[in-house]
Backbone as numpy.savetxt, mean C-alpha at the origin, in Angstrom:
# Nx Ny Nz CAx CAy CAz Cx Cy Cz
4.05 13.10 -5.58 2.80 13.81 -5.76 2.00 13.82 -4.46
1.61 12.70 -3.79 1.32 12.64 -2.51 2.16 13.36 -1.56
3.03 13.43 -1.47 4.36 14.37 -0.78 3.39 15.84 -0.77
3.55 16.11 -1.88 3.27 17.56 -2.05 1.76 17.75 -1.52
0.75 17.04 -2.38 -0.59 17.20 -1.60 -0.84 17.20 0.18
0.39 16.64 0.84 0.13 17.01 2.08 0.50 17.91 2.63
1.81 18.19 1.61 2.45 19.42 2.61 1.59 20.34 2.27
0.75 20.86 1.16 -0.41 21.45 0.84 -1.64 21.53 1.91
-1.93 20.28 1.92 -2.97 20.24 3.13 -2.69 20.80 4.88
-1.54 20.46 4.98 -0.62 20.67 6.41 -0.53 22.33 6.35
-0.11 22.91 4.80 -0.15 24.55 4.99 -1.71 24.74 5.50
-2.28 24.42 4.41 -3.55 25.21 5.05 -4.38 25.23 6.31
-4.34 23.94 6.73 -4.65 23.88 8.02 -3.68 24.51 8.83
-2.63 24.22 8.63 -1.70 25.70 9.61 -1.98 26.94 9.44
-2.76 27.10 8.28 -3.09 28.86 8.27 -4.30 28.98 8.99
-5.04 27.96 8.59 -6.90 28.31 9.68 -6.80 27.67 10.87
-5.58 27.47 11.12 -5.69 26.79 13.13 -5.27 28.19 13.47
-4.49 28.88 12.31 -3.19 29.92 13.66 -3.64 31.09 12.91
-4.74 31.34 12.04 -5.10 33.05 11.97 -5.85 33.43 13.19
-5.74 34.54 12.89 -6.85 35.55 13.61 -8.16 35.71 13.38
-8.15 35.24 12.09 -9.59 35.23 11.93 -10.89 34.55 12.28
-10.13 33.08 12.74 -10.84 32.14 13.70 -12.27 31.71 12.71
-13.11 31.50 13.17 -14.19 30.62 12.45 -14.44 31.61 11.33
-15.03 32.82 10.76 -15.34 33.50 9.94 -14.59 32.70 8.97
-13.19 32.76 8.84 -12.00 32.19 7.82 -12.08 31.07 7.54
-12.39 30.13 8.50 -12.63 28.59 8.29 -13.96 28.60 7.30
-14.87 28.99 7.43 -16.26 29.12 7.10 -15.70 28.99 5.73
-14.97 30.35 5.37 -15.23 30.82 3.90 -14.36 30.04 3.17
-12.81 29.24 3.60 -12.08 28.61 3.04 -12.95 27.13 3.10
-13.84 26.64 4.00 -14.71 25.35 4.05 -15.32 25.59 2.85
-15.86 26.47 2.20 -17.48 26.86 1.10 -16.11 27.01 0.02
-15.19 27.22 -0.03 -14.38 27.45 -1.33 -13.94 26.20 -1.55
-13.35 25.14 -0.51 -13.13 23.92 -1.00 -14.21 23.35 -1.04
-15.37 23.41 -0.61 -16.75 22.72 -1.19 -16.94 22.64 -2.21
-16.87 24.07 -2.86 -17.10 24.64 -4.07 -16.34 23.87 -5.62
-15.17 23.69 -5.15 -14.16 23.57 -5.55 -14.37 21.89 -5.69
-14.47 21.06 -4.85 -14.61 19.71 -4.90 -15.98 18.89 -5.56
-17.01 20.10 -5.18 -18.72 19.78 -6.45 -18.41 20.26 -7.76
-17.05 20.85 -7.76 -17.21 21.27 -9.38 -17.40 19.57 -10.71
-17.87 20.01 -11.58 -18.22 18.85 -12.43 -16.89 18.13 -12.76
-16.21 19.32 -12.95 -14.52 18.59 -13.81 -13.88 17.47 -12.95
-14.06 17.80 -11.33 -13.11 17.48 -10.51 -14.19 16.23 -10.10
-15.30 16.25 -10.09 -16.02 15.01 -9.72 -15.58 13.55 -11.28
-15.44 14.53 -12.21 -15.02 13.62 -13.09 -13.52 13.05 -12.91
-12.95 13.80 -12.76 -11.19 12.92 -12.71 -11.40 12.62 -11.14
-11.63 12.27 -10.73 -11.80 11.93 -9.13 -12.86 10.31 -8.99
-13.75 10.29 -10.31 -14.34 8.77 -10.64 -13.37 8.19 -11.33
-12.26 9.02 -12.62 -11.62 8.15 -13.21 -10.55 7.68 -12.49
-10.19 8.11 -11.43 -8.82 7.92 -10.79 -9.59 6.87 -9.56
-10.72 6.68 -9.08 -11.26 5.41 -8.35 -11.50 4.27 -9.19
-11.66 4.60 -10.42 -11.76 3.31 -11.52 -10.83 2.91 -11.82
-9.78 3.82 -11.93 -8.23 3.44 -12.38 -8.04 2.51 -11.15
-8.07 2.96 -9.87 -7.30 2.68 -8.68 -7.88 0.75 -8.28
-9.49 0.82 -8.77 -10.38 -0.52 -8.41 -9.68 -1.51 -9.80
-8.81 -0.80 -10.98 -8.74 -1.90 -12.21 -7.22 -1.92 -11.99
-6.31 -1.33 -10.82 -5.03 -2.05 -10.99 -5.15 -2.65 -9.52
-6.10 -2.38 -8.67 -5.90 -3.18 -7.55 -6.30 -4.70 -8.07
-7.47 -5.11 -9.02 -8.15 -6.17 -9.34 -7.13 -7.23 -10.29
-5.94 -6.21 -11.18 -5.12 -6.97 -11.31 -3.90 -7.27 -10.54
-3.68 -6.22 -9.70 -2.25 -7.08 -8.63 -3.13 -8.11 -7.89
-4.37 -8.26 -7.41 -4.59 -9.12 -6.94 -4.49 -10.72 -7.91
-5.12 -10.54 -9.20 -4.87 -11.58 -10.23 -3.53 -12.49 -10.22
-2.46 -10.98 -10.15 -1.28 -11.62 -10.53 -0.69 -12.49 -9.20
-1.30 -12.10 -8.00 -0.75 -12.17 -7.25 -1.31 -13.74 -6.54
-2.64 -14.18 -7.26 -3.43 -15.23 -7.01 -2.39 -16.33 -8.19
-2.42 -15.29 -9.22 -1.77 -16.80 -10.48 -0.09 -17.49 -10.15
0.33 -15.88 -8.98 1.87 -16.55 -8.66 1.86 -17.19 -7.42
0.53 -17.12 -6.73 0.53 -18.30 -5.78 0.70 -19.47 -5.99
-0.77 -19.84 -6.96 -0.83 -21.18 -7.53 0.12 -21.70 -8.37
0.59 -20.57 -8.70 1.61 -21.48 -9.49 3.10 -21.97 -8.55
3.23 -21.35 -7.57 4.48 -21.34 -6.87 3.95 -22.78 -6.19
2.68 -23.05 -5.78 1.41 -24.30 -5.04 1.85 -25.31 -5.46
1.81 -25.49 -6.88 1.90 -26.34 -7.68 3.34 -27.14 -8.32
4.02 -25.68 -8.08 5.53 -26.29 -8.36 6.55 -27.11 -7.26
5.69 -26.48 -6.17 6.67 -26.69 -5.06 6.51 -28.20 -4.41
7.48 -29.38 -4.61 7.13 -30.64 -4.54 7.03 -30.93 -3.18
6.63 -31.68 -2.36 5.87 -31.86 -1.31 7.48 -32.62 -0.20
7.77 -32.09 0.30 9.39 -32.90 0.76 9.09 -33.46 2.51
9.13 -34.52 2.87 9.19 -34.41 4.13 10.37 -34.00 5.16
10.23 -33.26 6.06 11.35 -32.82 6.56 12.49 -33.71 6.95
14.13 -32.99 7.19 14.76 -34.29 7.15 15.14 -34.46 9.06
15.56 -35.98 9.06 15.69 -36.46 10.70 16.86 -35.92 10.80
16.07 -35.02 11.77 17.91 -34.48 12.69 18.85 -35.49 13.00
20.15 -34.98 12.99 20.97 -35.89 13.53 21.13 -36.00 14.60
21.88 -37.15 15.15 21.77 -37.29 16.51 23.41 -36.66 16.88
24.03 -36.39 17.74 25.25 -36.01 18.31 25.96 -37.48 18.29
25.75 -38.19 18.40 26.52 -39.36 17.96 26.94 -40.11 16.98
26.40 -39.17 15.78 26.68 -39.68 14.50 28.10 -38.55 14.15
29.15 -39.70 13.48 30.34 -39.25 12.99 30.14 -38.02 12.11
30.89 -37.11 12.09 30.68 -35.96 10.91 31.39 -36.31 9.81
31.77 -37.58 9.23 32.30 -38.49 8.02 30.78 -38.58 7.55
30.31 -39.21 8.18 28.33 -39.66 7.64 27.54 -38.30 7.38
27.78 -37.32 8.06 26.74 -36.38 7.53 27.40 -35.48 6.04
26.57 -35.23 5.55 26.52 -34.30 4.34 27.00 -33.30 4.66
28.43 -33.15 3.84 29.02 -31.66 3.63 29.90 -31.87 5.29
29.99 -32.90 5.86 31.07 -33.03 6.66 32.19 -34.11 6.56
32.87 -33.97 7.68 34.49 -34.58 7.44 35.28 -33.84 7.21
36.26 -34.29 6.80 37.92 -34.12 6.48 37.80 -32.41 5.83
């Protein structure tokens, strides 16, 4: 949907950069999308779609706070382990030898 709304936007501005008609045309296509954007209908789905947009941002943030803490909480506290030294046999280390 976004796809399309730009290539939309990209036409039209390619038509009022490259007519002939030069500002006169801009003028009248500026006052038609004015027109067009104060209409009542479009001021209405244009609040519901910022309310929509502020009540799923407020929950990915939720979810995204509750899978922190919870990941916080699970994750047990380990101290890192002592490197080995090059002089230790690879019989003694883990997952070596034979």
């Amino acid at each position: 949907m976004l796809g399309k709304a730009g290539l939309l936007a990209g036409l039209a501005a390619g038509y009022v950069f490259g007519t002939r008609d030069g500002r006169q045309r801009y003028a009248q296509l500026k006052s038609q999308a004015t027109r067009w954007w104060n209409h009542p209908q479009v001021q209405q789905k244009a609040a519901q779609a910022q309310g929509l947009a502020k009540k799923s941002a407020a929950q990915a943030t939720a979810r995204v706070g509750s899978r922190r803490k919870k990941s916080d909480e699970s994750t047990p506290t380990v101290p890192p382990a002592a490197p080995s030294s090059p002089d230790t046999p690879a019989a003694s280390q883990p997952g070596g030898g034979v």
